[in-house]
C-alpha positions as CSV (number, residue, x, y, z in Angstrom):
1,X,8.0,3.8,20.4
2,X,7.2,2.9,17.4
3,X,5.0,-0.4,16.1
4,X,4.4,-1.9,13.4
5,X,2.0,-4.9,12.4
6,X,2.5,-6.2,8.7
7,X,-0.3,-8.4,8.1
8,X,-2.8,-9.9,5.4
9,X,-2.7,-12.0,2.9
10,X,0.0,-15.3,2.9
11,X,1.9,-15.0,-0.8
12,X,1.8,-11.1,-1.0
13,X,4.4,-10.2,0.4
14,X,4.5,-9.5,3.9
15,X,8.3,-11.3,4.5
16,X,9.4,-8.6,1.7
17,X,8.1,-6.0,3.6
18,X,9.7,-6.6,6.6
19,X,12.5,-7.0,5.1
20,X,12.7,-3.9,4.3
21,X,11.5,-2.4,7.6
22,X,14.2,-4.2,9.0
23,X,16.8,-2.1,6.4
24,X,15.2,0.6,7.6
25,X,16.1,0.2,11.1
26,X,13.2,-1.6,12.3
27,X,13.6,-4.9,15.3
28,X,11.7,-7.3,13.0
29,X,9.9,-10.8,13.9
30,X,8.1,-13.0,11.9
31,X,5.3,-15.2,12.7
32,X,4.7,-14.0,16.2
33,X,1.1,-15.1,17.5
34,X,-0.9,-12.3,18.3
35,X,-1.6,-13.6,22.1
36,X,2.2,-12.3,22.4
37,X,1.8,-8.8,20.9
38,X,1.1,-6.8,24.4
39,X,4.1,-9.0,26.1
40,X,6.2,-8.2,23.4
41,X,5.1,-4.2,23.5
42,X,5.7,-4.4,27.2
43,X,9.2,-5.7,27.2
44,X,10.6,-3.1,24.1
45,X,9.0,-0.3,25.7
46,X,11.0,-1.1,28.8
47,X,14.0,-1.8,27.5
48,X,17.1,0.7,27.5
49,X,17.7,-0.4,24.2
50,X,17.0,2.2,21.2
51,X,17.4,-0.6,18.9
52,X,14.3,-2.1,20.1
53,X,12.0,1.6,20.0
54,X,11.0,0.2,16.5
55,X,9.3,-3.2,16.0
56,X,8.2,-4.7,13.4
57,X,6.2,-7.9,13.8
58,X,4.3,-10.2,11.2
59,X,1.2,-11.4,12.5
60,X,-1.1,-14.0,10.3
61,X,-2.8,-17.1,9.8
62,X,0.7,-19.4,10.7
63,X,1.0,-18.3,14.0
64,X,-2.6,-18.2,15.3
65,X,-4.9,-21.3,14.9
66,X,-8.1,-19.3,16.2
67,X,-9.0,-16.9,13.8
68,X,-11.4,-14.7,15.0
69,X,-9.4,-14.7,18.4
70,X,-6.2,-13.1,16.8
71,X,-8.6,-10.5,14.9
72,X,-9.9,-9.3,18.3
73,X,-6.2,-9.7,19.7
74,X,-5.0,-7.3,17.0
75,X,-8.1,-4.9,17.5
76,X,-7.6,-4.5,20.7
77,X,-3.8,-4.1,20.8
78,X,-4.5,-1.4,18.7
79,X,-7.0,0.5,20.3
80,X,-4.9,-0.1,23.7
81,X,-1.2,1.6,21.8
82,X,-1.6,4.7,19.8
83,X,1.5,4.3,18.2
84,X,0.7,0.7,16.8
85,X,0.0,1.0,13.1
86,X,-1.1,-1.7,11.3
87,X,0.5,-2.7,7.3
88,X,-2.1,-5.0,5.1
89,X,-0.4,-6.8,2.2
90,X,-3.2,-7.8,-0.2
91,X,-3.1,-9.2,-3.7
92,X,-5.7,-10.2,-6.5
93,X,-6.6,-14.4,-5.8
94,X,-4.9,-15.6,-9.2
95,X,-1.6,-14.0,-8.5
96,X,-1.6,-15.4,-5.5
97,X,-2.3,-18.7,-7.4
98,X,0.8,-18.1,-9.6
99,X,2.9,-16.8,-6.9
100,X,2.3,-20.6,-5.1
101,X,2.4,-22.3,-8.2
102,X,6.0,-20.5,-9.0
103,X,7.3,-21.5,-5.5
104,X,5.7,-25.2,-5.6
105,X,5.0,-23.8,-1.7
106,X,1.6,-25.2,0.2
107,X,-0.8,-22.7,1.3
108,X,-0.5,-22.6,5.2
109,X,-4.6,-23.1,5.1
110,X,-4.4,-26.0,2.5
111,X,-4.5,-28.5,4.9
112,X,-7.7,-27.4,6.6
113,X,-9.7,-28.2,3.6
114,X,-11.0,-31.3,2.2
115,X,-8.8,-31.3,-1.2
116,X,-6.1,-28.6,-0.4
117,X,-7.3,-26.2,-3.1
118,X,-4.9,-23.4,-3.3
119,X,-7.8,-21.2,-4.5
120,X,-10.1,-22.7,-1.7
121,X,-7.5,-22.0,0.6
122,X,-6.8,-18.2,-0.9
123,X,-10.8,-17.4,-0.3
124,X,-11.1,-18.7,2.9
125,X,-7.8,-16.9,4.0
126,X,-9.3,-13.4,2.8
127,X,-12.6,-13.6,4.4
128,X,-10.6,-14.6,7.9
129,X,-8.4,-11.7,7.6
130,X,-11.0,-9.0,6.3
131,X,-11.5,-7.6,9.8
132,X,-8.4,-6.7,10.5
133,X,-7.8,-5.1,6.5
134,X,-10.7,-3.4,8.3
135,X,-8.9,-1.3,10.5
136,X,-5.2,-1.2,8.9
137,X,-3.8,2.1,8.5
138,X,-1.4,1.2,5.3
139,X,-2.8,-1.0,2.5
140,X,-0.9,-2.3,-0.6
141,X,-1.8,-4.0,-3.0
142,X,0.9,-6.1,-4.6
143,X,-0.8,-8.0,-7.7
144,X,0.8,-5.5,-10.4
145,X,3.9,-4.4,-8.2
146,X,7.6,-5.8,-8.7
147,X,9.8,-6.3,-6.0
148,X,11.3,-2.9,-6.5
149,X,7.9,-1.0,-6.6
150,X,7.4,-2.6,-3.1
151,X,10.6,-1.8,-1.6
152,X,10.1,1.8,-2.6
153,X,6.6,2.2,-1.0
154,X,7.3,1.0,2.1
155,X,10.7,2.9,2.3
156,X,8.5,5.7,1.4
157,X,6.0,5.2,4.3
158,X,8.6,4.5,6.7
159,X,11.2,6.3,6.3
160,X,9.9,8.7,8.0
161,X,7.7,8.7,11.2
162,X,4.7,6.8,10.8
163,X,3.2,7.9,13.7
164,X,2.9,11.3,12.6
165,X,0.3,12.8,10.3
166,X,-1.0,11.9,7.4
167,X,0.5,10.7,4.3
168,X,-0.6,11.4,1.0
169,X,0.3,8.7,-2.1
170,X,-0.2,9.6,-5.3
171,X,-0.4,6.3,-7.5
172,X,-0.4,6.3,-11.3
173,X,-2.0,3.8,-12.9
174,X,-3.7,2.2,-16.4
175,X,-7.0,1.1,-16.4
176,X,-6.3,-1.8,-19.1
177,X,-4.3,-3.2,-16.0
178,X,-7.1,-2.8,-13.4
179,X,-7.8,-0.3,-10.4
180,X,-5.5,-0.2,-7.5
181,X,-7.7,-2.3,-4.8
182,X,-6.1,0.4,-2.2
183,X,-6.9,3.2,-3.6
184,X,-8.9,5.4,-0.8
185,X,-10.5,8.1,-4.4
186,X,-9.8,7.1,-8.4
187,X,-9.4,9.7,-10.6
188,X,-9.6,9.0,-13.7
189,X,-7.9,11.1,-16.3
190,X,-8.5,9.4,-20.0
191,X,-10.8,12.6,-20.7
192,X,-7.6,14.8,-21.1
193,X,-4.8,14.8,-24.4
194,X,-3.5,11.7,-25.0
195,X,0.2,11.3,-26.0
196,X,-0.4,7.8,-27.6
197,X,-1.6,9.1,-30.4
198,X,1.3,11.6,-31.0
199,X,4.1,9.6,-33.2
200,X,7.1,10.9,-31.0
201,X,5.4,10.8,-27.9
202,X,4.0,7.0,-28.4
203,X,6.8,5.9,-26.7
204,X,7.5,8.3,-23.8
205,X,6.1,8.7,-20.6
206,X,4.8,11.3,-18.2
207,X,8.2,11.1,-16.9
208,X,9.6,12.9,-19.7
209,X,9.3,17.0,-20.0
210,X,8.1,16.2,-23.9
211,X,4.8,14.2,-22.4
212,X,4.3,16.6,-19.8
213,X,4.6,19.7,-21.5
214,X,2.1,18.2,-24.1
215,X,-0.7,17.5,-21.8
216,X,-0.5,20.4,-19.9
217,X,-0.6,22.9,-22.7
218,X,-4.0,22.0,-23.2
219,X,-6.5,24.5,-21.2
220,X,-9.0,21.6,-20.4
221,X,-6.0,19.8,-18.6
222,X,-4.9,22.5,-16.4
223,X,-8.9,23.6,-15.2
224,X,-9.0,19.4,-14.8
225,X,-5.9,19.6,-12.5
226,X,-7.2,23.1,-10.4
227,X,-10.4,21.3,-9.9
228,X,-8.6,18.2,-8.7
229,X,-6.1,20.2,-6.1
230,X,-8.8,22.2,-4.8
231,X,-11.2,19.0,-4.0
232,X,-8.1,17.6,-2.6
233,X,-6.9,20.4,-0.9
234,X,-10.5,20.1,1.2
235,X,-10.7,16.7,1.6
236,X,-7.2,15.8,2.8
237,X,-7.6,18.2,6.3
238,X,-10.9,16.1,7.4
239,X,-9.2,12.6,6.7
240,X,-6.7,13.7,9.0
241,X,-9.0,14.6,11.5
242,X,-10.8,11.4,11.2
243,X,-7.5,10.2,12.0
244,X,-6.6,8.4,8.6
245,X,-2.9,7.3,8.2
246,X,-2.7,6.8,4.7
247,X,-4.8,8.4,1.7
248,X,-4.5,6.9,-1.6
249,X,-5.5,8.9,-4.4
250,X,-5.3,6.5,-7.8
251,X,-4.9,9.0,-10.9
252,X,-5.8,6.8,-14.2
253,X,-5.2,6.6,-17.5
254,X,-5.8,3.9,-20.2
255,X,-2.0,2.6,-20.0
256,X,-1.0,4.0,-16.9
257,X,2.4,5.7,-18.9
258,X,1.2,9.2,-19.8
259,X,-1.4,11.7,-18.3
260,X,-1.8,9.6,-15.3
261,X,1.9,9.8,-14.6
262,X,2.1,13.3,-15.2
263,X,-0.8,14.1,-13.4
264,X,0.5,12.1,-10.1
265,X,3.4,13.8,-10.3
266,X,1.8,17.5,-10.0
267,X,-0.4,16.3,-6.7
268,X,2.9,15.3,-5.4
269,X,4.2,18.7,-5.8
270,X,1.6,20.7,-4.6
271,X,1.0,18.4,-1.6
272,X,5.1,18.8,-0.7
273,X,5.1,22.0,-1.3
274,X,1.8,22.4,1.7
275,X,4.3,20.0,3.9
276,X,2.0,16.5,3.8
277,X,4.5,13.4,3.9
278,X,3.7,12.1,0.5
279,X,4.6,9.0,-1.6
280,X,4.9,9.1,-5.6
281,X,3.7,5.4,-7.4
282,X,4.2,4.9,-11.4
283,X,2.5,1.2,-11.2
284,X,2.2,0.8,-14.8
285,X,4.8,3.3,-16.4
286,X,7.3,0.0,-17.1
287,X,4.5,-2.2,-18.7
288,X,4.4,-3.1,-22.0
């Protein structure tokens, strides 16, 4: 069977997610308090129904009024169930802000402070929920991502069976727009060939053959990219074997359009070819 526990923090996203777990074939419930996770476990596991071999739950601050008790409550499910996995949604405080601000929506903390600061209310709710980011297999960080760029990651991780081996995501990104807050090893890449600065190229990306070809026909960029597979290509057996679900490896580049893209896009390759379950991310490739 497999479980799923979409978690973190309230205004980034964890309803979307599910959502699209639930496309995806998933029995999804929202809001359930953690006290009911084993009952709920027990009861799909011994049901005849296939539909119910793959949960999805939402567990956070709404449902559960002690804290640090659903923390342990999600800990210990966890350790008790090999196949529960556990998906953080995180997000930068001020676009959280916006996020509330956008949906006139109160924070479901606001009311447990003094003036119902939505800020307040965002800090507090990140240092309850740190523990369990602690221990979550899958984290995403939503502050830059559209509702598109969500749907595809989690389709990506999930598609498949999450309960098997690791998977590799290869994010793109700009650092003008700031570092993935997931990202498990940053690589940044603004010491190779820039496109930018190349009249017909300006406005291209790595995701067209023009771009590519450019920065790899430079000899620096191809030793840069050797080096980069074979530290990978070490690395990614003993995360596995400390029994990591997810690596993130960010690849930056000043805008997040060119060499990073192109770059991402080669680690995807090599890694598919070897067989790893991996997930390709162009954060910033639609920015402006």
């Amino acid at each position: 069977m497999e479980f799923v526990i979409v978690t973190g923090m309230s205004g980034a996203g964890k309803t979307s997610a599910l959502h699209v777990l639930e496309d995806l074939g998933y029995y999804c419930v929202d809001n359930i308090p953690s006290s009911l996770l084993s009952t709920l476990y027990k009861l799909c596991s011994k049901t005849l129904d296939e539909m119910m071999k793959k949960v999805a739950v939402v567990v956070d601050v709404r449902g559960n009024g002690n804290y640090k008790e659903m923390n342990s409550q999600i800990e210990d499910f966890k350790n008790a169930h090999s196949s529960v996995k556990i998906l953080f949604l995180d997000a930068k405080t001020d676009q959280i802000i916006v996020r509330y601000k956008e949906t006139r929506r109160k924070h479901p903390l606001a009311d447990r402070l003094k003036d119902g600061s939505v800020s307040e209310a965002v800090e507090l709710e990140k240092a309850l929920v740190l523990p369990v980011r602690r221990i979550s297999d899958y984290t995403i960080d939503t502050t830059y991502m559209s509702n598109k760029q969500l749907r595809e990651r989690v389709t990506s991780m999930f598609m498949g069976d999450p309960t098997k081996g690791i998977t590799l995501t290869f994010m793109s990104f700009g650092f003008k727009y700031g570092i993935p807050l997931e990202a498990d090893v940053i690589i940044d890449v603004r010491c190779l060939p820039n496109p930018f600065y190349i009249p017909e190229l300006k406005h291209k990306t790595g995701l067209d053959k023009e771009v590519r070809d450019y920065v790899m026909n430079s000899e620096n960029t191809r030793e840069f990219l050797s080096r980069m597979i074979s530290l990978l290509d070490f690395s990614v057996p003993l995360y596995s074997k400390e029994g990591k679900s997810e690596l993130v490896v960010g690849i930056g580049c000043t805008g997040g359009k060119h060499r990073s893209v192109t770059l991402a896009r080669r680690l995807d390759n090599h890694f598919q070819e070897l067989g790893y379950r991996c997930v390709l991310q162009h954060r910033d490739v639609s920015k402006n």
